[in-house]
KEDOZA-217701 format. One record per residue (C-alpha): residue in three letters; x, y, z. Coordinates in steps of 0.1 Angstrom, whole numbers, plus 5000, padded with zeros to 4 digits. Each point is the difference from the previous one (the first is absolute). Layout:
! KEDOZA-217701
<atom><torgu>ALA</torgu><X>X</X><Y>Y</Y><Z>Z</Z></atom>
...
! end
This chain:
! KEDOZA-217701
<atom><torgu>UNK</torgu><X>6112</X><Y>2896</Y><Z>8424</Z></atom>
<atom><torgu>UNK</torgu><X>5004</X><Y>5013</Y><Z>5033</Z></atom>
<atom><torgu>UNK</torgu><X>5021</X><Y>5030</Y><Z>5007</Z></atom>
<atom><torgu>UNK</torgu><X>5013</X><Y>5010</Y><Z>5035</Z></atom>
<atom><torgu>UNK</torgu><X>5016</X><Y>5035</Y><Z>5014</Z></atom>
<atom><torgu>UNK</torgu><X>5035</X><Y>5003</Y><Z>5015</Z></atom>
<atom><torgu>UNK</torgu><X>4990</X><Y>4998</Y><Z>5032</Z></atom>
<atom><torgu>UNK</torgu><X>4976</X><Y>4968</Y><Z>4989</Z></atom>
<atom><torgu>UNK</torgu><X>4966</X><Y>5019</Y><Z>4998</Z></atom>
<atom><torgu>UNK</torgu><X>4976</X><Y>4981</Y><Z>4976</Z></atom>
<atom><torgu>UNK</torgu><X>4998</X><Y>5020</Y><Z>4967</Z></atom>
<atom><torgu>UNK</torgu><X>4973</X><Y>4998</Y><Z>4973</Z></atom>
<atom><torgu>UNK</torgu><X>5011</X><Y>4965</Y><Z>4979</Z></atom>
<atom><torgu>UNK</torgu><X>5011</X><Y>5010</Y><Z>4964</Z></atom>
<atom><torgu>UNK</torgu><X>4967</X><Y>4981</Y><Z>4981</Z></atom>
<atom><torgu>UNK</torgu><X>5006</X><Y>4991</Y><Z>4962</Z></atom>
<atom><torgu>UNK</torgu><X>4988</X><Y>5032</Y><Z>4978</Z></atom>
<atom><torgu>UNK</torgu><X>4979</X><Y>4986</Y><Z>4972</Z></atom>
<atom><torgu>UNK</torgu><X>4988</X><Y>4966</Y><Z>5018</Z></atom>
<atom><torgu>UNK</torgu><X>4963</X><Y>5003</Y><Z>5007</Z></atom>
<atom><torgu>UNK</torgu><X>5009</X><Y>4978</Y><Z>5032</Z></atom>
<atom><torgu>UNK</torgu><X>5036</X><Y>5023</Y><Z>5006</Z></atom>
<atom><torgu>UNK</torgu><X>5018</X><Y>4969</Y><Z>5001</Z></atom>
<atom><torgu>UNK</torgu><X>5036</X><Y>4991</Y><Z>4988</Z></atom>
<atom><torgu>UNK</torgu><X>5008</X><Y>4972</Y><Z>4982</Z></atom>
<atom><torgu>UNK</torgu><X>5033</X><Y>4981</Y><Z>5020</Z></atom>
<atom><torgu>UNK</torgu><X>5020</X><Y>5032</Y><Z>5003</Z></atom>
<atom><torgu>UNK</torgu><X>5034</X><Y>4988</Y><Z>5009</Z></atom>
<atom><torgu>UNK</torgu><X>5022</X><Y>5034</Y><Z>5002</Z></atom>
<atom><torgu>UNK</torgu><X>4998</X><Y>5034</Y><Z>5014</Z></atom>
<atom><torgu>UNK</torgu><X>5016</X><Y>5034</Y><Z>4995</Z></atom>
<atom><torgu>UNK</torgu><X>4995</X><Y>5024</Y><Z>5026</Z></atom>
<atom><torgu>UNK</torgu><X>5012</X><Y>5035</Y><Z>5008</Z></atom>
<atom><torgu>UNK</torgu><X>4991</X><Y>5035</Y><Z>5006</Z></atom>
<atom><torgu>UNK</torgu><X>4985</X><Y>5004</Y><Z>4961</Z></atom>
<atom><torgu>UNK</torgu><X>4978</X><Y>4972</Y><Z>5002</Z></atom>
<atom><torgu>UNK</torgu><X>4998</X><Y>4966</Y><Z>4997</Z></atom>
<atom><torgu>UNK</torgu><X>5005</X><Y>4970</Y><Z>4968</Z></atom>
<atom><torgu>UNK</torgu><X>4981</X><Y>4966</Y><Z>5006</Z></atom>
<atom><torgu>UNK</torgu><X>5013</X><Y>4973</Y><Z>4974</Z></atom>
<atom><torgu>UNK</torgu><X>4967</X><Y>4983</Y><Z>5000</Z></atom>
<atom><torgu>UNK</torgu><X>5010</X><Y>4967</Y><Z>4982</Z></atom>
<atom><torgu>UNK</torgu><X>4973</X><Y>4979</Y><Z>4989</Z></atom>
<atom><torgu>UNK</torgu><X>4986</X><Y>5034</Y><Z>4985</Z></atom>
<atom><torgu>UNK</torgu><X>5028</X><Y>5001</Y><Z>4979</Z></atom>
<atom><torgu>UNK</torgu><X>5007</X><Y>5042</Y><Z>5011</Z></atom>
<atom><torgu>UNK</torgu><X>5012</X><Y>5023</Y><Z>5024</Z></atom>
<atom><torgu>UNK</torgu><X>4976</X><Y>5022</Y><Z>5021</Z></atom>
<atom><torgu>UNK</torgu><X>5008</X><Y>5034</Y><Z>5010</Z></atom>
<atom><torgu>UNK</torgu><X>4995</X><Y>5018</Y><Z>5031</Z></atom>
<atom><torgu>UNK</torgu><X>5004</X><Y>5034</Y><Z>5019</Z></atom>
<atom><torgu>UNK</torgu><X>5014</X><Y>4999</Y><Z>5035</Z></atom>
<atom><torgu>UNK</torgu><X>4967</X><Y>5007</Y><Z>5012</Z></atom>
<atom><torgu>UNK</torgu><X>4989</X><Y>4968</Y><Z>4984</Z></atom>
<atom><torgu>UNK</torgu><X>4978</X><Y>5016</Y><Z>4976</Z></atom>
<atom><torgu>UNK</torgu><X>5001</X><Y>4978</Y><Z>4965</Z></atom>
<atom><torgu>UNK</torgu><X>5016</X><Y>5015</Y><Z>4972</Z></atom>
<atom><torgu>UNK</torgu><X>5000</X><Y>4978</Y><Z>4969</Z></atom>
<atom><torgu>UNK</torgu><X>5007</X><Y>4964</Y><Z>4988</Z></atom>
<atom><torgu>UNK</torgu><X>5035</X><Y>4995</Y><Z>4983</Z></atom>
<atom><torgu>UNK</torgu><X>5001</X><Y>4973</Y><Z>4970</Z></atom>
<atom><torgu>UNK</torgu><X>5038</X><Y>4984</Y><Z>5004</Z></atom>
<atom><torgu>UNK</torgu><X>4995</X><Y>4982</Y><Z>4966</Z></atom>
<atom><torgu>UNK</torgu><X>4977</X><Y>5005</Y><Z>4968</Z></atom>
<atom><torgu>UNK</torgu><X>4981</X><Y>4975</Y><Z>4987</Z></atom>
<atom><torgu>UNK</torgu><X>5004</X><Y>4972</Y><Z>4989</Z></atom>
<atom><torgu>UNK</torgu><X>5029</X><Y>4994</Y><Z>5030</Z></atom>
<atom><torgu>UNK</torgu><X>4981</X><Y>4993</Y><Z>5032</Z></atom>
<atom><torgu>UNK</torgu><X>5022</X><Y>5020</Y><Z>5031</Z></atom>
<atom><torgu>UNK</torgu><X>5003</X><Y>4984</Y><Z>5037</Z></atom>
<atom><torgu>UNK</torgu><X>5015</X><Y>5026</Y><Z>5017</Z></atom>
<atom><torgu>UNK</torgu><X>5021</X><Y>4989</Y><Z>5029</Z></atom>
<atom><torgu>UNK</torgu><X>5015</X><Y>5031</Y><Z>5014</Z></atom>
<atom><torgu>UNK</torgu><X>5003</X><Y>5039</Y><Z>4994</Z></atom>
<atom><torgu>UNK</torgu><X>5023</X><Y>5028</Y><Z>5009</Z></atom>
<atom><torgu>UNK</torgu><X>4999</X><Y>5037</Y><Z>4991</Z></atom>
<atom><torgu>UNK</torgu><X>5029</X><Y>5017</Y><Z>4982</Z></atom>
<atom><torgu>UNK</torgu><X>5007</X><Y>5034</Y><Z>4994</Z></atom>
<atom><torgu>UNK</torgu><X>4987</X><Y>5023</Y><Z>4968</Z></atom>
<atom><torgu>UNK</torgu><X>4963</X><Y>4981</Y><Z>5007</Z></atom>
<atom><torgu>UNK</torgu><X>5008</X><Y>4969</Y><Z>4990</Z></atom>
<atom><torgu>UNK</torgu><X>4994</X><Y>4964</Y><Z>5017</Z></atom>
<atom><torgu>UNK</torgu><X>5022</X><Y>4969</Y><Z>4998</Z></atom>
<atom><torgu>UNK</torgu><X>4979</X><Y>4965</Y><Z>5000</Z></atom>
<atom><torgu>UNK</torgu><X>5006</X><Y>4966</Y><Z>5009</Z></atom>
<atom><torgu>UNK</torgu><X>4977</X><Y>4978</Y><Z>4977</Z></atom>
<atom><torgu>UNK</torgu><X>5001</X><Y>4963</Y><Z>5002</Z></atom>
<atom><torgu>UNK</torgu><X>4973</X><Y>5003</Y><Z>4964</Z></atom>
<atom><torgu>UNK</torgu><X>5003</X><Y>4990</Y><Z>4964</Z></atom>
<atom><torgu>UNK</torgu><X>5026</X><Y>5021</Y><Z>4992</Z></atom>
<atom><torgu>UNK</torgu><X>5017</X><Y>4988</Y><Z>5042</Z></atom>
<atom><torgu>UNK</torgu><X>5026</X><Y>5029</Y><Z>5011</Z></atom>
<atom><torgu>UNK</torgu><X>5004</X><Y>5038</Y><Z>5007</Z></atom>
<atom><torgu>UNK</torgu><X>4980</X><Y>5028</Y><Z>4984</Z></atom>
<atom><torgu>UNK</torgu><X>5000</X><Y>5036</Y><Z>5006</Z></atom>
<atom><torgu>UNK</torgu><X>4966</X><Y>5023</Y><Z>4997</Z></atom>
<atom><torgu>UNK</torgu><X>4992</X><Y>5035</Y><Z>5004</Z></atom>
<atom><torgu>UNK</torgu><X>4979</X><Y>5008</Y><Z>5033</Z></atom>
<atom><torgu>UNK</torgu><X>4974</X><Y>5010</Y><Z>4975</Z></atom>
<atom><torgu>UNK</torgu><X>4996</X><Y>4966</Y><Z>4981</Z></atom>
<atom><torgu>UNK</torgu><X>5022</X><Y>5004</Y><Z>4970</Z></atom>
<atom><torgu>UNK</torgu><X>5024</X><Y>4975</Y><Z>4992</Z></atom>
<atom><torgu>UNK</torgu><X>5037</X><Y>5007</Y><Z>5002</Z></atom>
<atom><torgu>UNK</torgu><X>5031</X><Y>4981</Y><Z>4988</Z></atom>
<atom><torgu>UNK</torgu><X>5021</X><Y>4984</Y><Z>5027</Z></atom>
<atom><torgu>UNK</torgu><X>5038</X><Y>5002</Y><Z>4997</Z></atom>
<atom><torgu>UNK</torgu><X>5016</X><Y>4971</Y><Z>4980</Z></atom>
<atom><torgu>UNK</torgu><X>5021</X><Y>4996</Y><Z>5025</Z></atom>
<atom><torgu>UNK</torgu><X>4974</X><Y>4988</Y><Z>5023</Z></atom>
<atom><torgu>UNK</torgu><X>4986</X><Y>4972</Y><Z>4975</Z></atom>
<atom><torgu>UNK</torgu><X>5039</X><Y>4990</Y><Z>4996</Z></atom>
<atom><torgu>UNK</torgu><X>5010</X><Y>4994</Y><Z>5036</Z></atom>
<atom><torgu>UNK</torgu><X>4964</X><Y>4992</Y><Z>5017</Z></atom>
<atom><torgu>UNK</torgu><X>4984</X><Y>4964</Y><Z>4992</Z></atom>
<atom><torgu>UNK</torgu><X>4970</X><Y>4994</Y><Z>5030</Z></atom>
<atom><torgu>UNK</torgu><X>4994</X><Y>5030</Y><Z>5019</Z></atom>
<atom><torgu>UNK</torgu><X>4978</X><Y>4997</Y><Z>5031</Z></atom>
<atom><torgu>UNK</torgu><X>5004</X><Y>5032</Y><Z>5020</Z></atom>
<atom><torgu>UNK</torgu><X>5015</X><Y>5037</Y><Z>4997</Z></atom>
<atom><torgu>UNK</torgu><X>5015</X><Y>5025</Y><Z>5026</Z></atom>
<atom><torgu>UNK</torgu><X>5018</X><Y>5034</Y><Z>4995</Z></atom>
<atom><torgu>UNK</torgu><X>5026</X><Y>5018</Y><Z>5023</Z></atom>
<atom><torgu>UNK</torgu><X>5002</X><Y>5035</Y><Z>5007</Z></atom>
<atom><torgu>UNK</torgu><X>5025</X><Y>5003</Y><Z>4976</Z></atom>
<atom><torgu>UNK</torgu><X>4973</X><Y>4991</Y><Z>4975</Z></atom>
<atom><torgu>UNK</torgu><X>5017</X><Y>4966</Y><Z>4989</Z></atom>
<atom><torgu>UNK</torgu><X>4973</X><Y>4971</Y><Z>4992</Z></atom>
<atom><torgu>UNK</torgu><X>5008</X><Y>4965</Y><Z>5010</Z></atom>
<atom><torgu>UNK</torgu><X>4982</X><Y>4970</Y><Z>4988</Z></atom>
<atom><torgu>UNK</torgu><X>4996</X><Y>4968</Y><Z>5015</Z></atom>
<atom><torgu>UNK</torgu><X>5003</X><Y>4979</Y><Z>4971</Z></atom>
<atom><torgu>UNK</torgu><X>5000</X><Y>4958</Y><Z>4996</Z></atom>
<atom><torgu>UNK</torgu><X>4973</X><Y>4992</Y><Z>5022</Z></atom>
<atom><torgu>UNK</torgu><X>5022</X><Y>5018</Y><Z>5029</Z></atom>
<atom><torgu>UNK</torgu><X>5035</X><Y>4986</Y><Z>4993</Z></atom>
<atom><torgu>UNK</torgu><X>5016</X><Y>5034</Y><Z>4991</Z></atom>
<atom><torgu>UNK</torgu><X>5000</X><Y>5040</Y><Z>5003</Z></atom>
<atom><torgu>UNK</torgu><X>5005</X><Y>5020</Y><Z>4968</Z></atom>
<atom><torgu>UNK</torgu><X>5003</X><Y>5034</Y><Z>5005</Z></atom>
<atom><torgu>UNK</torgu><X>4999</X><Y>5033</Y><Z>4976</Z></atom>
<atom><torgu>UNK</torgu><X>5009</X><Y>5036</Y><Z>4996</Z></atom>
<atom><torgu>UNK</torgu><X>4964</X><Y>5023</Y><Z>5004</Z></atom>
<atom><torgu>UNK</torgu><X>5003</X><Y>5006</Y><Z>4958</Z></atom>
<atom><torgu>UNK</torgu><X>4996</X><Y>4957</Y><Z>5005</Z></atom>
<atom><torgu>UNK</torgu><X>5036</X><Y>4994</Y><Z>4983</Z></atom>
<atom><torgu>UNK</torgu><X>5014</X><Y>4968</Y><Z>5018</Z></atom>
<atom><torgu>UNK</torgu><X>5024</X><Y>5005</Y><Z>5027</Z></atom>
<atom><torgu>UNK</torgu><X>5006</X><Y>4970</Y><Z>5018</Z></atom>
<atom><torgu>UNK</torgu><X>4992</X><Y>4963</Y><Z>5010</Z></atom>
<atom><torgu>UNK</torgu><X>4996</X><Y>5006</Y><Z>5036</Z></atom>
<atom><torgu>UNK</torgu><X>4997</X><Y>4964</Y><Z>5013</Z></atom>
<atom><torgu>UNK</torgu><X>4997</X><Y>4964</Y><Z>4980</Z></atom>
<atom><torgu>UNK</torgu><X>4989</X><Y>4973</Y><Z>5025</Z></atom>
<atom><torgu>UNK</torgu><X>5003</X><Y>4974</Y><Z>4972</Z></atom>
<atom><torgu>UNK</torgu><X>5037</X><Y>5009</Y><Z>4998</Z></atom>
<atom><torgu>UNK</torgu><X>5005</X><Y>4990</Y><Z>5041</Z></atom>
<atom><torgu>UNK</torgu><X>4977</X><Y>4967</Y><Z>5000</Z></atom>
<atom><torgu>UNK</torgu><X>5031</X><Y>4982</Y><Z>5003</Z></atom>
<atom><torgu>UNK</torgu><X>5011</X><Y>5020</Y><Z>5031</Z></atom>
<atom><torgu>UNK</torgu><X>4974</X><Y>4990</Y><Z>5021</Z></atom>
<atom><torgu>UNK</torgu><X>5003</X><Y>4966</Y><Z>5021</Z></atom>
<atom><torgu>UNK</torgu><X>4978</X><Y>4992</Y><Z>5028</Z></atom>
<atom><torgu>UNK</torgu><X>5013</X><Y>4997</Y><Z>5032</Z></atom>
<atom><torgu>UNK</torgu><X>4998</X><Y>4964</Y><Z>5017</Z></atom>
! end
């Protein structure tokens, strides 16, 4: 995975830590910022950690087994925690410590979320989730308590016509 400054200057490419050939398997989402960086490398079934400089830091299970994890997407919260996307066994949003351990997510989460496929944060610290293949934004407080259903494009199918 190939990693570029600011300014565009190539960087060293973040290689898979543990893979004899450093190689990811279909990573799909990426978390980057001044800490480090999250890879959700899917087919492994885990989330790989990073420091800024690149460096690897450790392979994160999403799931135990039996459940088999595709993680989609990843977003770091506060209080070292990490908020995944997995499209797996056991398909919707888990939260991990950055060192591995598994976490509960909110129930709130699990209530209002059915597909999710990608996660931001604003400065405020609120997460939104793109949820049902794309067709809507839920968003939550930083403690991941619901707050609101920021858009339903299912709800506004009927408002679109196409012009003749």
């Amino acid at each position: 995975m190939q990693r570029f400054s600011k300014n565009g200057d190539v960087l060293r490419p973040l290689a898979s830590g543990g893979d004899v050939e450093a190689t990811f398997a279909a990573p799909r989402g990426i978390h980057a910022d001044p800490e480090g960086v999250f890879v959700a490398d899917t087919l492994a079934g885990r989330v790989q950690r990073f420091r800024a400089d690149g460096t690897f830091v450790a392979h994160l299970p999403v799931r135990t087994a039996p459940a088999m994890a595709r993680p989609i997407a990843v977003l770091r919260l506060a209080a070292d925690r990490v908020l995944v996307a997995d499209r797996g066994d056991e398909a919707g949003l888990v939260v991990i410590s950055t060192s591995g351990a598994p976490s509960l997510a909110a129930a709130a989460m699990h209530e209002h979320v059915r597909e999710p496929v990608a996660l931001a944060a604003d400065e405020r610290g609120r997460v939104y989730v793109l949820d049902s293949g794309g067709e809507r934004v839920v968003r939550f407080h930083p403690d991941l308590s619901f707050d609101d259903e920021v858009v339903d494009l299912a709800e506004h199918l009927d408002d679109w016509s196409p012009r003749s």
